[in-house]
C-alpha positions as CSV (number, residue, x, y, z in Angstrom):
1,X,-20.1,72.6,35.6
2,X,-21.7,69.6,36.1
3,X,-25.0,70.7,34.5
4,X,-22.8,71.1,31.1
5,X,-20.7,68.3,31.5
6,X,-22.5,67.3,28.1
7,X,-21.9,70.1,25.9
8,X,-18.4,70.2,27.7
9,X,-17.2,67.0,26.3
10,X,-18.8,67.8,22.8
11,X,-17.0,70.9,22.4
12,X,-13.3,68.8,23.5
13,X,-14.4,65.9,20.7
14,X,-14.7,69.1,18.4
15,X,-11.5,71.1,19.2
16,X,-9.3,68.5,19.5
17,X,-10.6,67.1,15.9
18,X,-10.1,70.7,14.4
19,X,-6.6,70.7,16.0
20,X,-5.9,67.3,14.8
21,X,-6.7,67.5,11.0
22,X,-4.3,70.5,10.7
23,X,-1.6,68.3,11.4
24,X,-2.6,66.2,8.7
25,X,-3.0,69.1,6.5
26,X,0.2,70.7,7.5
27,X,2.0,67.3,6.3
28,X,0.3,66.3,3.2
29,X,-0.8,70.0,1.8
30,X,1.7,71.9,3.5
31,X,-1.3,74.0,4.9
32,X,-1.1,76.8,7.1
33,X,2.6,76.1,6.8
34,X,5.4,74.2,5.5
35,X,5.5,70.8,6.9
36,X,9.1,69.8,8.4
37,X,11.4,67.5,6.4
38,X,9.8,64.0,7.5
39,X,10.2,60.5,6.1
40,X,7.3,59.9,3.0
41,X,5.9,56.8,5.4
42,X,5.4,59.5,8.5
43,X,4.2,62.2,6.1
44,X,1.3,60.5,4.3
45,X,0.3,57.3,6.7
46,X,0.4,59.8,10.2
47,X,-0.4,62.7,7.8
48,X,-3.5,60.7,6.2
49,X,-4.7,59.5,9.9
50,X,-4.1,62.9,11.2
51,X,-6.5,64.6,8.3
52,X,-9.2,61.8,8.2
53,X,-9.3,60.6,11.8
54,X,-9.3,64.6,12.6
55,X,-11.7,65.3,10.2
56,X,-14.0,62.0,11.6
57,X,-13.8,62.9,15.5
58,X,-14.4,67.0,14.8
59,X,-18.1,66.4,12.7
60,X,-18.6,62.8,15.7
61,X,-18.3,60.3,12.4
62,X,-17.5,56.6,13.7
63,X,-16.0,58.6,16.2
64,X,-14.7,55.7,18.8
65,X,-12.7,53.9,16.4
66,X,-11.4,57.2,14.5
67,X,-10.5,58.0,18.2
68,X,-8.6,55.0,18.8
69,X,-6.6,55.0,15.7
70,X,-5.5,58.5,16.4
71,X,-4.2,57.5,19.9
72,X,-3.1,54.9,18.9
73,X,-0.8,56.8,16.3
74,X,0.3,59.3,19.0
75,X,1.2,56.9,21.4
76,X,3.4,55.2,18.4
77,X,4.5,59.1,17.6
78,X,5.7,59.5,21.2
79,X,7.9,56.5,21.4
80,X,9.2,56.8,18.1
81,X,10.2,60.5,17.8
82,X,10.7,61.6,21.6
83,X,9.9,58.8,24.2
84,X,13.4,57.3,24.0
85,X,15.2,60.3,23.7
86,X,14.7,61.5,27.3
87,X,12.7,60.0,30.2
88,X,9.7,63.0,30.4
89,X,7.9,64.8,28.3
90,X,9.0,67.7,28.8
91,X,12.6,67.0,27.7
92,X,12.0,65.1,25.5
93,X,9.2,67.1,23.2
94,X,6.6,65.2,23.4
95,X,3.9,66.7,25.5
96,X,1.3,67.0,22.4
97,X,1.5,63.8,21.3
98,X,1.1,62.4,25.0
99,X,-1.9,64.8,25.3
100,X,-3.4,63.9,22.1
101,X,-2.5,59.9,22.8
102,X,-5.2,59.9,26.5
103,X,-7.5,63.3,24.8
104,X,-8.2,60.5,22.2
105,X,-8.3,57.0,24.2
106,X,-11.0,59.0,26.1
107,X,-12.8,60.0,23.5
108,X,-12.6,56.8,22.1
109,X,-14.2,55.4,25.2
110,X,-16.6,58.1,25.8
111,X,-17.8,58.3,22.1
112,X,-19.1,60.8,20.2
113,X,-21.4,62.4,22.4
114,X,-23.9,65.6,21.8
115,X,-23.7,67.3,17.9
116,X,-22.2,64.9,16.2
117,X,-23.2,62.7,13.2
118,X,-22.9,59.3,15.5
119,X,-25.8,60.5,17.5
120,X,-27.6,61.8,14.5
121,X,-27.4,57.8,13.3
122,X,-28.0,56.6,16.8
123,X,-24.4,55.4,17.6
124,X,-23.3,58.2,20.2
């Protein structure tokens, strides 16, 4: 695998963007479905991140900082909703946002990578 290690990490930045921005869309369009009952802050400033910074790390725009905002907001998503309601992850519900919280911080580091915008402009 080490001869695609490339295309490999292109194709995470891209999934995990896709993935991403239907969380925002499920909040703020209630798009594919119904969003849960959630406080207005959670629902449009995590919804609004989720879409954009989604939307930004999927097509590799300023993809490092999109990256970091978004785990950034899952890391404060895990303690908030499910990090002090049990001691792991798997009690307490919050496996996603864990995931996305270190998918992200790496993607962040990493940056954009292979077909993406930043390395269109020079910046992957």
């Amino acid at each position: 695998m080490r001869n695609f290690e490339s295309q490999t990490h292109a194709l995470l930045r891209i999934v995990v963007g896709f993935l991403f921005l239907w969380h925002g869309m499920q909040k703020i369009f209630d798009i594919p479905l119904p969003a849960p009952e959630l406080p207005a802050v959670v629902t449009y400033v995590a919804g609004g991140i989720e879409l954009v910074a989604g939307a930004l790390v999927m097509v590799g725009l300023f993809t490092r900082p999109a990256a970091f905002l978004a785990s950034g907001l899952m890391a404060a998503a895990y303690w908030m909703a499910h990090g002090l309601n049990a001691p792991l992850p798997m009690q307490n519900q919050g496996e996603l946002a864990a995931l996305y919280c270190f998918v992200f911080l790496y993607i962040s580091a990493r940056g954009a990578g292979l077909w993406s915008l930043d390395a269109a402009r020079g910046e992957a």
